[in-house]
N, C-alpha and C positions, 0 to 999 in steps of 0.2 A: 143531573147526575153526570152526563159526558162531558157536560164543562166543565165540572170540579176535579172532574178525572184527567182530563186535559190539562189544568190548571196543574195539578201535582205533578203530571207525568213533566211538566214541561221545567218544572223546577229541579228534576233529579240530579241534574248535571248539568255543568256548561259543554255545549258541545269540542271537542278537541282542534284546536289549530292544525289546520293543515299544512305540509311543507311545500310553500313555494316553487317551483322550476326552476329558478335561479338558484333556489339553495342548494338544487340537487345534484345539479349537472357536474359532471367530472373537468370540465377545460378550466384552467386558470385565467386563460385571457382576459374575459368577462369583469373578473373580479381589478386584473391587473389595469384595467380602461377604466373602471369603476373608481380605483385608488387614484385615478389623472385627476381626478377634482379637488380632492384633500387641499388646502383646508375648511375647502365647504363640505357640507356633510353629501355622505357615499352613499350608494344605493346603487343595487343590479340593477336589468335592465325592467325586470317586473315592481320596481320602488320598493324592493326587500332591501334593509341594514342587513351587515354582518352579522351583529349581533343578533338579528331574529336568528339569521340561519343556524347562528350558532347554539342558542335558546332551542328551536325545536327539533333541529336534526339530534342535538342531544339527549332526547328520548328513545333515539336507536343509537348501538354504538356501532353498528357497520354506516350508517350513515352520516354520523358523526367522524367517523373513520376517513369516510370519501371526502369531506367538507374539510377535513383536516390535512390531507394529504393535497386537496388543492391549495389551501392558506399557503402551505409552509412552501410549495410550489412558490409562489408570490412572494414571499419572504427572503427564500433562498435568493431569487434572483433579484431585491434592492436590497440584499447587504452588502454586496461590494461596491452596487453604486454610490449605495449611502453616504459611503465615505467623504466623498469626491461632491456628492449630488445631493444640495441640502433639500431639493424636491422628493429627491428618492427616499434620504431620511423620515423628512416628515410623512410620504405615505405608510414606509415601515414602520413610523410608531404608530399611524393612527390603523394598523391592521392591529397590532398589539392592542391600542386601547381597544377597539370594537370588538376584539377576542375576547377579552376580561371583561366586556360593560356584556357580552353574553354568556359567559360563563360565569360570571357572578349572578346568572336566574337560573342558574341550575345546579344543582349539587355533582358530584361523578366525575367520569370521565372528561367533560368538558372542562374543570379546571385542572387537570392536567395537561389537556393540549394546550390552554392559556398558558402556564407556563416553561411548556416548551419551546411557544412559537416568541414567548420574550428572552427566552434565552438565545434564541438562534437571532434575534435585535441587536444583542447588548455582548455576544461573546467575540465577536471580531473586532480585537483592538483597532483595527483600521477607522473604525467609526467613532472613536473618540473625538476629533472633530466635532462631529455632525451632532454630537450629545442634545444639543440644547432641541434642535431642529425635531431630532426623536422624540426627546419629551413633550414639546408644544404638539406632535404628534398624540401621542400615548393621552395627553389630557382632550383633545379634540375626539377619538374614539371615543372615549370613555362618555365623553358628554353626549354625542350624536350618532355615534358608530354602529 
């Protein structure tokens, strides 16, 4: 009897993913040394993608909030290198891709920060240039991100 009770209890549910330490810390740094290897694929210092962090912080939105406000941290500062810097480019597209290849496993709030943080990519003319650089970016997130 305790074993078939075991056996059910054990099938109730899959246990819930926990959030990383990498995904939760507030510093940009981290993520910004993490984007120096693009275009092999990225990972914090604990071998968490963007995209997890993005996947499970997006079950809280204060903490999807903090994970957000570090991204765009990141963003903010390679759009103007972008321009100039097809390395900077391509990390800024592949934080876009890794935002959308996590916010596309979640419904919510997370794709709207996906979309804000590729607008903040793609709305400084200056980076018109750097186009092509950004999207071999945006398809590399997308794949490994």
């Amino acid at each position: 009897m305790a074993v078939m009770l075991a056996l059910l209890l054990g099938g109730c549910g899959a246990p819930e993913e926990s959030s990383p330490a990498a995904c939760v810390a507030s510093d940009p740094a981290p993520v910004a040394r993490a984007l120096e290897r693009a275009p092999a694929a990225v990972t914090l210092a604990d071998g968490s993608s963007l995209s997890t962090c993005v996947r499970l912080l997006a079950r809280s939105d204060s903490d999807l909030q903090t994970l957000a406000t570090r991204l765009m941290s990141v963003a903010d500062d390679l759009r103007p290198r972008a321009a100039n810097d097809p390395a900077a480019a391509l990390r800024l597209g592949y934080l876009v891709g890794a935002v959308r290849r996590g916010a596309a496993q979640t419904p919510g709030l997370a794709s709207n920060f996906a979309r804000r943080i590729e607008q903040v990519a793609m709305l400084d003319p200056r980076v018109a240039p750097s186009r092509g650089d950004i999207e071999r970016g945006i398809r590399l997130g997308q794949a490994s991100g």
